[in-house]
VOVO-893284 format. One record per residue (C-alpha): residue in one letter; x, y, z. Coordinates in steps of 0.2 Angstrom, whole numbers, padded with zeros to 4 digits, always signed. Layout:
// residues N
AXYZ
...
//
This chain:
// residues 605
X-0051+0484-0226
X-0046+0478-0209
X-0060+0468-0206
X-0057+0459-0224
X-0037+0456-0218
X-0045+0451-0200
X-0055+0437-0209
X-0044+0431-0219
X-0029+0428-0203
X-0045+0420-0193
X-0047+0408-0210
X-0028+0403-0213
X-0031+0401-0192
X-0046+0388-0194
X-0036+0380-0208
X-0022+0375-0199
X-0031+0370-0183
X-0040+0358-0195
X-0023+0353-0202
X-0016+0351-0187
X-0028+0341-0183
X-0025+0327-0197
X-0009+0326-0190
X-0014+0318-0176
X-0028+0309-0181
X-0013+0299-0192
X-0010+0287-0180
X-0027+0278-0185
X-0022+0279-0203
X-0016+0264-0209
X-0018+0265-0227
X-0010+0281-0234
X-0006+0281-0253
X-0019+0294-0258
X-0021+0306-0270
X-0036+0319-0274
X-0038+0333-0287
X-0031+0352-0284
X-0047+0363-0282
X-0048+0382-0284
X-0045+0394-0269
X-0044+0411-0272
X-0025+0417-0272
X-0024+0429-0257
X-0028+0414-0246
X-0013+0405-0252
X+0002+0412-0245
X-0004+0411-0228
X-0006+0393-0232
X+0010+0392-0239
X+0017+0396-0222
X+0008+0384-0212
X+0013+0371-0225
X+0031+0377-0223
X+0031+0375-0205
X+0022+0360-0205
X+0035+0352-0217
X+0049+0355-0205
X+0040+0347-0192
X+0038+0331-0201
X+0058+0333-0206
X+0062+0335-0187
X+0051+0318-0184
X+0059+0310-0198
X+0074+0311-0190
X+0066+0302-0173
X+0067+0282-0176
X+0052+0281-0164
X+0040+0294-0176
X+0049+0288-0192
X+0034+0280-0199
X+0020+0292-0190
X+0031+0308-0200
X+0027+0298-0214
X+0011+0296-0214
X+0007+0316-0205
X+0016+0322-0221
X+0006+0311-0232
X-0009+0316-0224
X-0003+0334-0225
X+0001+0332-0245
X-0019+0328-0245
X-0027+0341-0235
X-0016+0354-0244
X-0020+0346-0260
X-0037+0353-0259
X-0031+0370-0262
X-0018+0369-0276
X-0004+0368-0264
X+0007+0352-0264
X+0021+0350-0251
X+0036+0337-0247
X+0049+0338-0232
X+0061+0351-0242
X+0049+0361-0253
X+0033+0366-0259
X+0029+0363-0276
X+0015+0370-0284
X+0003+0359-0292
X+0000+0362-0312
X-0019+0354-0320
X-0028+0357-0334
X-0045+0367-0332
X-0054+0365-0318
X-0070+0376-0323
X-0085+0374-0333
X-0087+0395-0332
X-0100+0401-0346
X-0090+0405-0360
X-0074+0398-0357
X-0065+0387-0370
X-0067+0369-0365
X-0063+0353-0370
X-0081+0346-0372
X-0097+0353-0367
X-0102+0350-0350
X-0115+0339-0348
X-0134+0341-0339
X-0142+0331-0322
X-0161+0330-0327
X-0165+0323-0312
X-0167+0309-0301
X-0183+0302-0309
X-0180+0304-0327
X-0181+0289-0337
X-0189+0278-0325
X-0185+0261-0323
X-0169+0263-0332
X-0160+0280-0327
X-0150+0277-0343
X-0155+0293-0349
X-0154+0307-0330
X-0139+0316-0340
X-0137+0325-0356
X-0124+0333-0367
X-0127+0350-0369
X-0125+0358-0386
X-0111+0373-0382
X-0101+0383-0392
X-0085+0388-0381
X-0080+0368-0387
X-0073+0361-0403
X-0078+0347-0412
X-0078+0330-0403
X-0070+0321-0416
X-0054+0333-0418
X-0052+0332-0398
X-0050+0312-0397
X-0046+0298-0409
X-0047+0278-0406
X-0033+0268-0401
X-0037+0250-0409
X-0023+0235-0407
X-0029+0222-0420
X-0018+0210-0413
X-0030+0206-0398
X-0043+0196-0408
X-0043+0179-0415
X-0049+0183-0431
X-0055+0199-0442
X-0070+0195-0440
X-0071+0202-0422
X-0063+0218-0426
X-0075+0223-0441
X-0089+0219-0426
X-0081+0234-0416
X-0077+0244-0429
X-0095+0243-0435
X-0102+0250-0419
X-0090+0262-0416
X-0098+0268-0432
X-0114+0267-0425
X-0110+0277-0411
X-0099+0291-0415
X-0098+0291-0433
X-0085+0303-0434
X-0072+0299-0425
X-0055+0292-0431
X-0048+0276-0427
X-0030+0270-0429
X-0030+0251-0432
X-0015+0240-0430
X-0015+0223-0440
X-0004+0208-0447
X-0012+0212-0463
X-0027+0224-0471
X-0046+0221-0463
X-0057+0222-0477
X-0071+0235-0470
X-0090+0232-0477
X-0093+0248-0487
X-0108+0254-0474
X-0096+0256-0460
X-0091+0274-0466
X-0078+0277-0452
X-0063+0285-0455
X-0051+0270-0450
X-0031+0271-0453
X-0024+0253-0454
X-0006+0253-0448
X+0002+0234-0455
X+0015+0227-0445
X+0016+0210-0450
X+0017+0196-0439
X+0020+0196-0418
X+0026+0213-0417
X+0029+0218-0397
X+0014+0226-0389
X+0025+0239-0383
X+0028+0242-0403
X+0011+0242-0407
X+0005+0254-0393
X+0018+0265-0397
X+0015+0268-0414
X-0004+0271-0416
X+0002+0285-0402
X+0013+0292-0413
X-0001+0290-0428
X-0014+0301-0418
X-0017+0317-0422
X-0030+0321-0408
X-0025+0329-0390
X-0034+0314-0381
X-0035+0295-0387
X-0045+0280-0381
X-0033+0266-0381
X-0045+0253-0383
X-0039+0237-0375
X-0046+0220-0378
X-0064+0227-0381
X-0074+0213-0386
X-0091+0227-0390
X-0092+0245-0392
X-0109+0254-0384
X-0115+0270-0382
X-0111+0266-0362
X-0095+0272-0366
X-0097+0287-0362
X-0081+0294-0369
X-0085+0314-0368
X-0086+0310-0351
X-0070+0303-0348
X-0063+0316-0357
X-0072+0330-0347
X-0063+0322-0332
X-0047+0321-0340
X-0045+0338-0344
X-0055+0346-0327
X-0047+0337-0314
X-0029+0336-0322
X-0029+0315-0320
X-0016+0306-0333
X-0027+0294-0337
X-0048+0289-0336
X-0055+0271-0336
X-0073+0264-0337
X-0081+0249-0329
X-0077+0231-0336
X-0092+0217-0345
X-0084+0201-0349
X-0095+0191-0361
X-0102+0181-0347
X-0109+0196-0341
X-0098+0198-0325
X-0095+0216-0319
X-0081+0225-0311
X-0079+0244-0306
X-0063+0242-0315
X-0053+0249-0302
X-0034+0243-0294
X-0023+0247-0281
X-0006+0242-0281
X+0008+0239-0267
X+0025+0236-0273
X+0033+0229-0257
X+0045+0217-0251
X+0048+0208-0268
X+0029+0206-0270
X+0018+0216-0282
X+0000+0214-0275
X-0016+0222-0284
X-0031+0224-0274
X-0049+0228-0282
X-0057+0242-0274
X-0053+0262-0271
X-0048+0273-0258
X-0058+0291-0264
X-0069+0296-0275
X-0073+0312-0284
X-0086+0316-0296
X-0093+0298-0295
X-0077+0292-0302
X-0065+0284-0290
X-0045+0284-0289
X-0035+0271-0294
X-0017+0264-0297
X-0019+0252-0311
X-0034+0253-0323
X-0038+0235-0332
X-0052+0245-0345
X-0048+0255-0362
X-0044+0269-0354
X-0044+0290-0360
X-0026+0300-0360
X-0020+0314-0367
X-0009+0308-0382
X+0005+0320-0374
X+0004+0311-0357
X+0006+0293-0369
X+0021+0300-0378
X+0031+0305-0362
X+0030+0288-0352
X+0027+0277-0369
X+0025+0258-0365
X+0041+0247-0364
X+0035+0229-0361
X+0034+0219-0375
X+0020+0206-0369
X+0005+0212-0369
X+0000+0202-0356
X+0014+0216-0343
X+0012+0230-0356
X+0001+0238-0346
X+0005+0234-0326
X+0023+0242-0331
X+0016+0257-0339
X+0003+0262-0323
X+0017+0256-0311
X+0029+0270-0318
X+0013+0284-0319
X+0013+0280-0301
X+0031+0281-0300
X+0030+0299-0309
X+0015+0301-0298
X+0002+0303-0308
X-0017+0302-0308
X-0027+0289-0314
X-0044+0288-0310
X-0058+0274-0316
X-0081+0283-0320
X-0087+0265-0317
X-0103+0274-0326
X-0093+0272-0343
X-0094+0255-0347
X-0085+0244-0358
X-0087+0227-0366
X-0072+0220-0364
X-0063+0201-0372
X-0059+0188-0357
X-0045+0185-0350
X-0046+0168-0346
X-0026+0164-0345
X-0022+0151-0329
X-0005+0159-0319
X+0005+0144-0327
X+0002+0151-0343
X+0006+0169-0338
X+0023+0163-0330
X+0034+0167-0344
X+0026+0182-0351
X+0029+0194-0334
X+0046+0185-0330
X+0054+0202-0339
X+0045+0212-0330
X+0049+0204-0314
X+0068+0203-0317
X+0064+0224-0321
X+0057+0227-0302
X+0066+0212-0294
X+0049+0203-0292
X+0048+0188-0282
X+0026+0185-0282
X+0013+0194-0288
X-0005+0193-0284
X-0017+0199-0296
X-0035+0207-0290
X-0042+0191-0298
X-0033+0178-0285
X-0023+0171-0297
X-0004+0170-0289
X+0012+0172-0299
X+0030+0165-0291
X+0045+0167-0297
X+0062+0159-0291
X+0077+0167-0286
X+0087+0163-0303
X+0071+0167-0314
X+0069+0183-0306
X+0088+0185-0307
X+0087+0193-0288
X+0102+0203-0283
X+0102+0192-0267
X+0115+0201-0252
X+0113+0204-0232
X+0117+0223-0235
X+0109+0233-0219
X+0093+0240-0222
X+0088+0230-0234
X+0074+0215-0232
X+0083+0197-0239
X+0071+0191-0256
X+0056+0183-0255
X+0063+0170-0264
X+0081+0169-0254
X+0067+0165-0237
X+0056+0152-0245
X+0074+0143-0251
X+0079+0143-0230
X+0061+0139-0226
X+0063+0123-0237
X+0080+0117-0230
X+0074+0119-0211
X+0058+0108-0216
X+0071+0095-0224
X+0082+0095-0208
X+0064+0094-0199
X+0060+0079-0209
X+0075+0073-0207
X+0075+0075-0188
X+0060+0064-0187
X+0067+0050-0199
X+0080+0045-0189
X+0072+0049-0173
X+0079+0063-0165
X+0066+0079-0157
X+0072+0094-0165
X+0065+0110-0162
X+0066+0128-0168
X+0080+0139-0160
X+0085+0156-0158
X+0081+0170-0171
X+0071+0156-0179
X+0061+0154-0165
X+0059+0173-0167
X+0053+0176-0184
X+0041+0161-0182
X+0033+0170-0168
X+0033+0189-0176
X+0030+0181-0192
X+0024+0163-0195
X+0041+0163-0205
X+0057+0170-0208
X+0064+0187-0201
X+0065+0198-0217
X+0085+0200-0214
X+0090+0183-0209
X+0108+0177-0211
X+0106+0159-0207
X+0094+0147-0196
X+0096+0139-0182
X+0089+0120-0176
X+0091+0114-0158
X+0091+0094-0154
X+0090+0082-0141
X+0106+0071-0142
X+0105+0051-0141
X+0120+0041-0137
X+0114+0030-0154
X+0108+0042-0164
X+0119+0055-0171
X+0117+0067-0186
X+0135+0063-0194
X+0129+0043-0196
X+0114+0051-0207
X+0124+0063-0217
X+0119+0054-0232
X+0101+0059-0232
X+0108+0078-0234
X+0118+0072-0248
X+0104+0068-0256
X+0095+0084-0254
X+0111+0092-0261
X+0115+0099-0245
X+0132+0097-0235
X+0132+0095-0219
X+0151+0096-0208
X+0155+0095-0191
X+0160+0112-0182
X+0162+0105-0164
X+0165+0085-0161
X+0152+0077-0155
X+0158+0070-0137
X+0145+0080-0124
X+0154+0096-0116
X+0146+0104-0100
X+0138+0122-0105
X+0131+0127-0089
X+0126+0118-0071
X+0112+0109-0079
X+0117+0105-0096
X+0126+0098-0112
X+0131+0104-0127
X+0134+0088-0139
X+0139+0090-0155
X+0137+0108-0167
X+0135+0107-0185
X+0133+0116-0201
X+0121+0112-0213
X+0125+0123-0231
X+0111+0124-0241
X+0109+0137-0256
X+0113+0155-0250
X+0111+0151-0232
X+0119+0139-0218
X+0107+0131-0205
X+0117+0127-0189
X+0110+0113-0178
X+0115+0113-0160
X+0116+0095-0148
X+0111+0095-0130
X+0104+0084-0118
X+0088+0084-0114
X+0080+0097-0101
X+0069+0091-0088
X+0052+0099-0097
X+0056+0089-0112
X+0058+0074-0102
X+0044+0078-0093
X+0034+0082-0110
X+0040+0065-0118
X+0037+0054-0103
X+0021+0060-0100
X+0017+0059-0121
X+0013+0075-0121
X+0015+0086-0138
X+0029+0097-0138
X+0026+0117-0140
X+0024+0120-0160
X+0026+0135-0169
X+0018+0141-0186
X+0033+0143-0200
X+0031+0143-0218
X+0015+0135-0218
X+0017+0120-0206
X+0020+0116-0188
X+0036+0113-0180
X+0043+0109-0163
X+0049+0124-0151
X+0055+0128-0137
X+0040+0126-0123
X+0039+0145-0119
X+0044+0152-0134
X+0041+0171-0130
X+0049+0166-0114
X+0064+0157-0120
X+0067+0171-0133
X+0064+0187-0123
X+0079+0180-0109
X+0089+0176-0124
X+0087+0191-0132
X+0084+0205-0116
X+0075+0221-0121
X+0061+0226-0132
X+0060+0207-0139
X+0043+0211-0149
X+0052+0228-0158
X+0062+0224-0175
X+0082+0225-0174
X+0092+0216-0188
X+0105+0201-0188
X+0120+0203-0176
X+0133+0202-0191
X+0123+0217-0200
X+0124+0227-0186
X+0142+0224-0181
X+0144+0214-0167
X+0158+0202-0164
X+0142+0188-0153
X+0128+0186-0154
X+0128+0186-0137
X+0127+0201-0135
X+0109+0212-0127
X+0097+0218-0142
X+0089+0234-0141
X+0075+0234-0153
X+0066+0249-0163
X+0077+0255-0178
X+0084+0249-0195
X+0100+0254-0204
X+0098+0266-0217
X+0094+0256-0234
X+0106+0258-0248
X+0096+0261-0260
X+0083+0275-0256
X+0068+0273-0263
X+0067+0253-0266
X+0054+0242-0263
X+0066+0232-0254
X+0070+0245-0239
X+0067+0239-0223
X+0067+0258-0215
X+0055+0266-0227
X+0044+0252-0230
X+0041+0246-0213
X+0040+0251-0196
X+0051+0242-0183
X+0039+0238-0174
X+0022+0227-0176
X+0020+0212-0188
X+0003+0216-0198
X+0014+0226-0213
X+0024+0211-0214
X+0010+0196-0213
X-0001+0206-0226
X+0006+0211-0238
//
């Protein structure tokens, strides 16, 4: 008996040492938003696990609490969740939650969902290996067609035409199952295709969120394919499979592989970031398990358990958002989807240009305060401030809209045009200059812009103010335009205000310095910077220019003077911490989204 309790303390021992040592390996972790399955770990393991969880999760509390560790706690609680997922054990930084699944064993004799299926071997049906695995014939499961039903939305096809084609191959390959149809009016079925087919009429343009929700509510089954856009139906579809994986590792929904009629293929497998105004899928996967790898959005039919389908239901109405809103929210809810590239679907193109998809996402956008969204496939959706009806304020801890910084980013190229018209060098200034060096662009909590220029005794900005006019801008004089000393070596001459929408660009005379006379004289190109795409003048040191400007820590992130409560912004800036976001939880908080320090999480997003 002692030995049997000295093994186990040496086996909680070695699990924390390796615990310990995710931790801190986490500072090479960039990616973190990773989940895999619960596994089976016999119970008198698990309190002592517990305990080091437990301890564990108050030391990524305490970090939390540290600005400096703010995002490596993040990521070794994270990294922690994962480790400990393995054994059935889930933690966050105030409790430990234990996980719930469905079965997890295929033991001899115990009821299961489908029968388990059989590896023949590596050289069985040579040169296809279409054949290596078989479904055994067991009798601890019930009949495949009163476990899962077909989900069919008639309203994807041009014609009827195309849905007889899938219908008649679904009868050729499982003949038995049923299939809920929804249509504008009654397919008429050819007599031979046998299949057990409940047309639902709804008449014309109902909401795809409508349609999908009632054939869920129709299905009898405990699992149903919701069979999206498939163009054929084959045996590849695998579909006891993807309910085997389902039900054994506890995942909310199962996706195949996608064919397109011209034959290209796709694991059929997204991840999703939904971060500073932007919604970015990415093809690809993070972990596998049981050669089907995790996802966050799954563009294939898919397999759910019709339970799972009723709790979240679909609330988009296009069906071209229908779905990107309902596997957003399952991430939300944080809940497993996974994608068996081995099941493969046939599936209708989608061959709709970003222009054409503008209007059908614009509620969804306006739902999650969407400002671009990249799709897996390249194509690129923007959205302006007023069609994403974006909240748009400088509240601390938050990052200013995507949309809010590519309005600011025009008005600085019109006063750069501008500039050049009527002849004046005008170059980037201040926390401008800033955020064009971290940032090729803006600093995500801005509160205006400012332009510097070199003042001519003929030139002035007030003689031009027309060509702001135009622009629908105003420009006004803060501070006449006669020349004022600022220091020993130079002038100040003339300060202005430029109000564009939502912001005010302020554009500050001097006379020239001696490097720009030198630089001009000797027709040498000024200094430029990289913002919003082009390149502009700046200062001929930039990083030098702003780090006496600003003092300390010039390269870590501090906000905007006026959010942080000064009365100049005069005044040193220590660098390294946000404010705390209003809204917990939001895409938009700079404190749990981003690190205050580095650049890379901002550039790609």
């Amino acid at each position: 008996m002692g030995i049997k309790k000295w093994r186990a303390k040496l086996f909680a021992l070695l699990i924390g040492i390796v615990v310990v040592f995710l931790l801190l390996a986490t500072r090479y972790i960039y990616t973190y938003d990773i989940e895999i399955p619960p596994k089976i770990l016999p119970n008198k393991y698990k309190a002592h696990l517990q305990n080091i969880a437990i301890h564990l999760s108050k030391v990524v509390e305490l970090t939390w609490r540290t600005p400096a560790a703010q995002i490596e706690g993040r990521n070794a609680l994270k990294l922690t969740q994962i480790a400990l997922a393995e054994f059935d054990i889930e933690i966050s930084p105030k409790k430990i939650n234990k996980t719930t699944t469905g079965p997890r064993e295929n033991s001899k004799g115990k009821r299961l969902v489908v029968c388990p299926e059989k590896y023949l071997g590596t050289n069985v049906d040579y040169p296809w290996f279409e054949k290596g695995r078989v479904l055994t014939n067991c009798t601890n499961a019930p009949p495949f067609p009163s476990v899962l039903s077909i989900l069919l939305n008639g309203f994807d096809y041009s014609d009827q035409s195309e849905i007889v084609v899938v219908l008649r191959e679904i009868y050729a390959t499982y003949p038995r199952l049923t299939v809920h149809l929804a249509v504008a009016e009654k397919v008429v079925i050819p007599d031979e295709v046998k299949l057990d087919v409940h047309q639902h009429i709804l008449g014309e343009n109902p909401a795809s969120n409508d349609v999908w929700n009632g054939l869920v509510e129709k299905a009898t089954t405990d699992y149903v394919l919701v069979g999206r856009r498939i163009e054929r139906f084959q045996w590849y579809a695998l579909l006891e499979r993807m309910v085997r994986v389902v039900s054994e590792l506890g995942v909310d929904a199962v996706g195949g592989s996608l064919r397109t009629p011209d034959g290209h293929w796709s694991m059929g497998c997204h991840q999703t970031r939904l971060r500073n105004y932007t919604l970015t899928y990415r093809d690809g996967y993070h972990i596998s398990t049981k050669s089907c790898v995790y996802c966050d959005y799954i563009p294939s039919p898919f397999v759910s358990r019709t339970s799972t389908l009723r709790t979240v239901k679909f609330k988009m109405a296009s069906p071209d958002t229908v779905f990107h809103d309902y596997f957003l929210r399952l991430k939300e809810h944080r809940k497993l989807v996974m994608s068996c590239p081995d099941a493969m679907f046939y599936v209708l193109a989608n061959n709709k240009s970003a222009s054409s998809l503008h209007k059908q996402w614009i509620p969804m956008i306006q739902k999650y305060a969407i400002n671009h969204v990249n799709l897996a496939d390249g194509r690129h959706l923007l959205f302006s401030c007023d069609e994403a009806k974006t909240p748009f304020s400088w509240a601390g801890g938050k990052i200013v809209p995507v949309c809010a910084v590519e309005s600011l980013l025009k008005g600085i190229l019109d006063a750069m045009n501008i500039c050049k018209k009527i002849g004046l060098f005008c170059h980037l200034d201040g926390g401008t200059t800033l955020g064009a060096m971290k940032f090729n662009g803006i600093l995500p909590w801005e509160r205006d812009a400012d332009l510097s220029y070199v003042t001519s005794k003929n030139v002035t900005f007030w003689e031009h103010r027309d060509e702001f006019t135009k622009l629908g801008y105003k420009l006004s004089l803060k501070y006449p335009e006669k020349c004022r000393k600022f220091d020993r070596n130079n002038e100040r001459c003339g300060h202005y205000n430029l109000v564009i929408p939502h912001w005010r660009i302020e554009l500050w005379g001097a006379t020239p310095r001696l490097m720009t006379d030198f630089l001009r004289e000797n027709r040498i190109e000024s200094t430029k910077l990289l913002i919003g795409g082009r390149w502009m003048n700046a200062p001929t040191n930039p990083a030098l220019n702003s780090r006496n400007r600003y003092g300390y820590e010039l390269w870590k992130h501090a906000e905007h003077w006026i959010t942080l409560g000064y009365s100049t912004s005069w005044v040193p800036y220590h660098g390294g911490t946000y404010q705390k976001c209003p809204k917990p939880g939001s895409h938009v908080c700079l404190d749990q989204q981003f690190p205050p320090d580095g650049n890379i999480a901002f550039i790609y997003q």
